[in-house]
C-alpha positions as CSV (number, residue, x, y, z in Angstrom):
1,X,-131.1,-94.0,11.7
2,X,-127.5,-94.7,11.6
3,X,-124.3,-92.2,13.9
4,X,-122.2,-90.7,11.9
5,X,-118.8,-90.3,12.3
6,X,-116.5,-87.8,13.6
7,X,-117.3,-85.1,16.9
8,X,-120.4,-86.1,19.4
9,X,-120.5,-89.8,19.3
10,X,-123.9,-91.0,19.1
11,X,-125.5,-87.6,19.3
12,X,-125.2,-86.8,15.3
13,X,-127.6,-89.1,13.0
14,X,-128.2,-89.7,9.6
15,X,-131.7,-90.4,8.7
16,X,-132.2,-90.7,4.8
17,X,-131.8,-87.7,3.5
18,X,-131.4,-85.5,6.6
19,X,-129.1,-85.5,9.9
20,X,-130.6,-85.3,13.1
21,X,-128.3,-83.1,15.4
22,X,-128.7,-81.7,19.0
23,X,-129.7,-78.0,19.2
24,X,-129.3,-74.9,20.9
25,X,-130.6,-71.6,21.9
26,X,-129.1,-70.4,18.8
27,X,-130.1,-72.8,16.3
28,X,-133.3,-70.4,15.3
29,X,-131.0,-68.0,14.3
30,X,-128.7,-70.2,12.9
31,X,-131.7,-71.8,10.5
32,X,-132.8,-68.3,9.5
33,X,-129.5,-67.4,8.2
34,X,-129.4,-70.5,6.9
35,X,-132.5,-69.7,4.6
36,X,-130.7,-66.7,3.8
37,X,-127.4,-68.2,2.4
38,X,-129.5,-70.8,0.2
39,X,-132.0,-67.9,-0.8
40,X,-129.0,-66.1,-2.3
41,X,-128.1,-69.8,-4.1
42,X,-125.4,-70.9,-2.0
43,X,-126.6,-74.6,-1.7
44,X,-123.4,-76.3,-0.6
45,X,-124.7,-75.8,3.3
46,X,-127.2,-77.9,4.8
47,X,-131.4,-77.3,4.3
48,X,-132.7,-76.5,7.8
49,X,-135.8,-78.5,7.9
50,X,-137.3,-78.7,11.8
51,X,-136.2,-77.6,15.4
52,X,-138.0,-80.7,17.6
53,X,-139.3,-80.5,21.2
54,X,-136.5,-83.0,21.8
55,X,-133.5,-80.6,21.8
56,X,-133.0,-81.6,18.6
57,X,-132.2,-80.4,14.8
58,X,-133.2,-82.0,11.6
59,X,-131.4,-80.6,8.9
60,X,-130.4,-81.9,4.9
61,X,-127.8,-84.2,4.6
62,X,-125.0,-82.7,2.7
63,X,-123.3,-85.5,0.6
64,X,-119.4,-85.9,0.7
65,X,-116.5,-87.5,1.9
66,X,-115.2,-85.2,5.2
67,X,-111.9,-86.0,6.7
68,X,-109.7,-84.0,9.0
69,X,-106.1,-85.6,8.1
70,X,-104.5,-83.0,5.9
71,X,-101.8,-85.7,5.4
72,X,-104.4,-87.5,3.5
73,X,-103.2,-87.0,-0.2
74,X,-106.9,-86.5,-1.3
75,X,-107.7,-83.7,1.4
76,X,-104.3,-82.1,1.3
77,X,-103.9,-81.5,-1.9
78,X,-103.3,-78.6,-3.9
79,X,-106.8,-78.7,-5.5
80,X,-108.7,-79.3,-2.5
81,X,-107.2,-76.2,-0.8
82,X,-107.9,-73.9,-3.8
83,X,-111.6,-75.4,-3.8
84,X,-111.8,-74.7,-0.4
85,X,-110.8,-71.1,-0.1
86,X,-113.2,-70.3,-2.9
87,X,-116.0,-72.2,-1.7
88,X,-115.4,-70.0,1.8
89,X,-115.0,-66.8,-0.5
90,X,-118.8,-67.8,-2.0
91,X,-120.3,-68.5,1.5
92,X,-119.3,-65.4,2.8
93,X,-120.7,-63.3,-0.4
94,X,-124.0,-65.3,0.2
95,X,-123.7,-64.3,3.7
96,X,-124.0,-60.9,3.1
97,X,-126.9,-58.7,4.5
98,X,-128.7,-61.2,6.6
99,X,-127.6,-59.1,9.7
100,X,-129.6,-56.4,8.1
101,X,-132.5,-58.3,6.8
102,X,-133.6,-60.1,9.6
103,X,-135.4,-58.5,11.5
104,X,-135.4,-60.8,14.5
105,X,-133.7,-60.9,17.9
106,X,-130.6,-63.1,17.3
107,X,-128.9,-65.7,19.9
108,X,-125.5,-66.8,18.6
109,X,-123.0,-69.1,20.5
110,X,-119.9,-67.3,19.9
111,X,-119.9,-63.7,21.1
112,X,-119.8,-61.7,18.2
113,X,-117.4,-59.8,17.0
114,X,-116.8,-56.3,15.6
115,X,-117.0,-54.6,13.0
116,X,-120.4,-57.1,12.4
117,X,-119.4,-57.3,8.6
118,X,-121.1,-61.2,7.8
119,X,-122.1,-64.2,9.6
120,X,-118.7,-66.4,10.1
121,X,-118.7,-70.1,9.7
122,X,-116.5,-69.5,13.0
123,X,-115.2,-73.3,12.2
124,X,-114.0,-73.4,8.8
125,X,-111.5,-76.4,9.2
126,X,-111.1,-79.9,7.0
127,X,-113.5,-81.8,9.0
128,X,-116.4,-79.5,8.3
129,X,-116.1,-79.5,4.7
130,X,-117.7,-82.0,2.4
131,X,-115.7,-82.9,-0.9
132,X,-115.8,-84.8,-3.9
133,X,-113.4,-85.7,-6.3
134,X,-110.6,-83.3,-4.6
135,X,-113.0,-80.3,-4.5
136,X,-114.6,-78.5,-1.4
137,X,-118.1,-79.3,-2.5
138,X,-120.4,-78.4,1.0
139,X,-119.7,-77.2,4.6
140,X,-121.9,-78.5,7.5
141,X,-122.1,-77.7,11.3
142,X,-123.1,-73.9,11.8
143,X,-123.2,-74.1,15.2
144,X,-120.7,-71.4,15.7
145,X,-121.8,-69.0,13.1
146,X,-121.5,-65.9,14.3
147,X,-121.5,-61.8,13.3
148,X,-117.8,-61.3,12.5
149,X,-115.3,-59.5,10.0
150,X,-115.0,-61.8,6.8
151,X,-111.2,-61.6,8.4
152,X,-111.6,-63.0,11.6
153,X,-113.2,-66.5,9.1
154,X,-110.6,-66.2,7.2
155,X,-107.7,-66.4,9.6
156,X,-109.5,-69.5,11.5
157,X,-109.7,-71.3,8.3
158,X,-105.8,-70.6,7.0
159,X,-104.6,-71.5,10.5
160,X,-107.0,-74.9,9.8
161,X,-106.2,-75.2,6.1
162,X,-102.1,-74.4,6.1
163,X,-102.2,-75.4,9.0
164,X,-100.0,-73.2,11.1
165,X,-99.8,-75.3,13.8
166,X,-96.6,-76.4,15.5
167,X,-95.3,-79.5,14.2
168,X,-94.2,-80.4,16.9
169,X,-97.3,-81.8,17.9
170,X,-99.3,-84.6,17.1
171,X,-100.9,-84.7,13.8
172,X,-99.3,-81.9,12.3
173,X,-97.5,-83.5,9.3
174,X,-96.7,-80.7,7.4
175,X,-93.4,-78.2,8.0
176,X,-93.3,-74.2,8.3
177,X,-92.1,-74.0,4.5
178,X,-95.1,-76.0,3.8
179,X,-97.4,-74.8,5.7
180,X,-96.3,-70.8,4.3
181,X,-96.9,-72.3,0.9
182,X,-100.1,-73.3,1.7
183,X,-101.4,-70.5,4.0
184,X,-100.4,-67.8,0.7
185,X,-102.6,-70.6,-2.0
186,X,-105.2,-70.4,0.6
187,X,-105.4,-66.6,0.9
188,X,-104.9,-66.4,-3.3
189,X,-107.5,-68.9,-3.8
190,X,-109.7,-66.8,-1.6
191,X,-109.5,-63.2,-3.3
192,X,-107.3,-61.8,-0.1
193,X,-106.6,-58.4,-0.7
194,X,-102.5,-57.2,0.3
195,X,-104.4,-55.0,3.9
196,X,-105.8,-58.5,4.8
197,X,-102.9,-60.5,4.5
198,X,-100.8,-57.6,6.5
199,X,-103.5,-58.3,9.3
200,X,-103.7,-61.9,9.2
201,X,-101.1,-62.9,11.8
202,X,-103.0,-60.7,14.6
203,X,-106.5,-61.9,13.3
204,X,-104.9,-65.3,13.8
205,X,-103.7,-65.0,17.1
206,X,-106.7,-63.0,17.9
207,X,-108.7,-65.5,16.8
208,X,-107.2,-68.6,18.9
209,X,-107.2,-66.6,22.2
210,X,-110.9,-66.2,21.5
211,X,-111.2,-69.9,21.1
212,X,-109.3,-70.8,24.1
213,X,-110.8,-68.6,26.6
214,X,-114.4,-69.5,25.2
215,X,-113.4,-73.3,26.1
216,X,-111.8,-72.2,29.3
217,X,-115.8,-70.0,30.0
218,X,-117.8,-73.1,29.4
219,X,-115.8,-75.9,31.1
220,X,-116.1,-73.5,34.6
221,X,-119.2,-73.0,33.7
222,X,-119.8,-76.8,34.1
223,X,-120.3,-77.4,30.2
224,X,-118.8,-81.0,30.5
225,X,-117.8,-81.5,26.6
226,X,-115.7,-78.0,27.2
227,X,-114.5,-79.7,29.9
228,X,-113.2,-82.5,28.5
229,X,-111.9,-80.4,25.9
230,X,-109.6,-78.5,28.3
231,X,-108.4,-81.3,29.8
232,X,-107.2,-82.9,27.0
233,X,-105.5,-80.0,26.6
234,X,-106.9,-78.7,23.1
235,X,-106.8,-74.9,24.8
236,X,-103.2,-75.1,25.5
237,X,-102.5,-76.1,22.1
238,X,-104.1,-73.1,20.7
239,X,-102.1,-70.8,23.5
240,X,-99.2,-73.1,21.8
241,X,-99.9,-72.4,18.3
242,X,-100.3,-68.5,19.3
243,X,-96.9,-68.8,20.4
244,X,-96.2,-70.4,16.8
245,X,-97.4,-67.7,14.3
246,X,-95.4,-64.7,16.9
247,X,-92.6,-66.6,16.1
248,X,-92.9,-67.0,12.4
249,X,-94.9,-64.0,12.1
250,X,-92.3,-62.4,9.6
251,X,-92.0,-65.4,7.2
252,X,-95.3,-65.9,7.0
253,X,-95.9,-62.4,6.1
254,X,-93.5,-62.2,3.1
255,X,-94.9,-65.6,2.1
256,X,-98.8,-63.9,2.0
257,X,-97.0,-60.3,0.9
């Protein structure tokens, strides 16, 4: 087995064809729906194969090149964000009805959310998108699926894609004109409809206060990658980049309207 790049050092393996990954109390769950999407032929996400006695995963290996720098002309380009908003749009319509269908008690890791329309990714960003050839082509790491609004996906992933994030800090490449540009591709690409673009700043905002007071819950809890989390000050930056879409709210509504 070989580590493979990117979040958890040396806890994420590949092993052939599969990936050997740690697990959680809602990895059942998360397998069953996973059954579901690829059931309704949505293949880009990974085959759940085992849950081990070692608090362990073993899923498919999803082939592709992921990389989280949007300033990377092959993951910021116009094509890969229109391949990306559809290949979200196709998850979610796969995702449909397994909240009815199931017929078992469900554990999620994200508290969901109402109205319980689909199962959200609930991390649609760059670095958990497979691609090939400047096209989205497979998404991996479920862990935070959860019941949702299609909306509440949506808005994570245009903050992630766009991203409308202040440029003042680090990594953020891209300016507000750009980033409007990009958030309204996004959000065409994607089928949204003119109510969900009017909501999307709130569902935005919403969405990163979620996020940071989740982090804040688990690193008092003790959780110690939370905590690390916090202290390198990822939560603020979301409180930050709250402040960011108040203050542009207007442009980037008649960018999206």
């Amino acid at each position: 087995m070989k580590p493979l790049e990117g979040g958890r050092t040396g806890q994420i393996w590949r092993d052939g064809d599969t990936v050997v990954r740690p697990s959680g109390a809602w990895t059942p769950t998360v397998h069953r729906f996973l059954r579901h999407v690829r059931d309704r032929s949505f293949l880009a996400a990974p085959e759940p194969i085992d849950i081990t006695g070692k608090s362990q995963e073993i899923v498919s290996f999803v082939a592709g090149r992921v990389c989280e720098d949007l300033g990377d002309t092959f993951v910021g380009s116009e094509r890969m964000l229109v391949s990306a908003a559809r290949l979200l749009r196709d998850f979610h319509a796969a995702s449909q009805g397994f909240l009815e269908q199931d017929g078992e008690i469900q554990t999620w890791m994200l508290p969901p959310q109402e109205p319980r329309e689909i199962v959200c990714h609930g991390d649609y960003a760059p670095y958990n998108v497979a691609t090939t050839e400047h096209e989205a082509v497979g998404i991996i790491d479920f862990d935070t699926a959860h019941p949702a609004p299609r909306l509440w996906d949506l808005a994570y992933a245009v903050y992630r894609w766009a991203p409308l994030s202040d440029p003042s800090h680090p990594g953020v490449l891209l300016g507000l004109d750009e980033q409007l540009r990009r958030a309204e591709i996004f959000c065409t690409a994607y089928g949204a409809t003119a109510k969900e673009r009017q909501q999307l700043p709130e569902m935005i905002c919403g969405r990163l206060q979620a996020l940071a007071n989740f982090m804040q819950a688990r690193a008092s809890a003790g959780d110690e990658t939370f905590a690390e989390h916090v202290a390198a000050g990822d939560a603020q930056l979301y409180l930050s980049d709250i402040d960011y879409v108040q203050q542009h709210r207007d442009r980037l509504l008649n960018a999206l309207l």
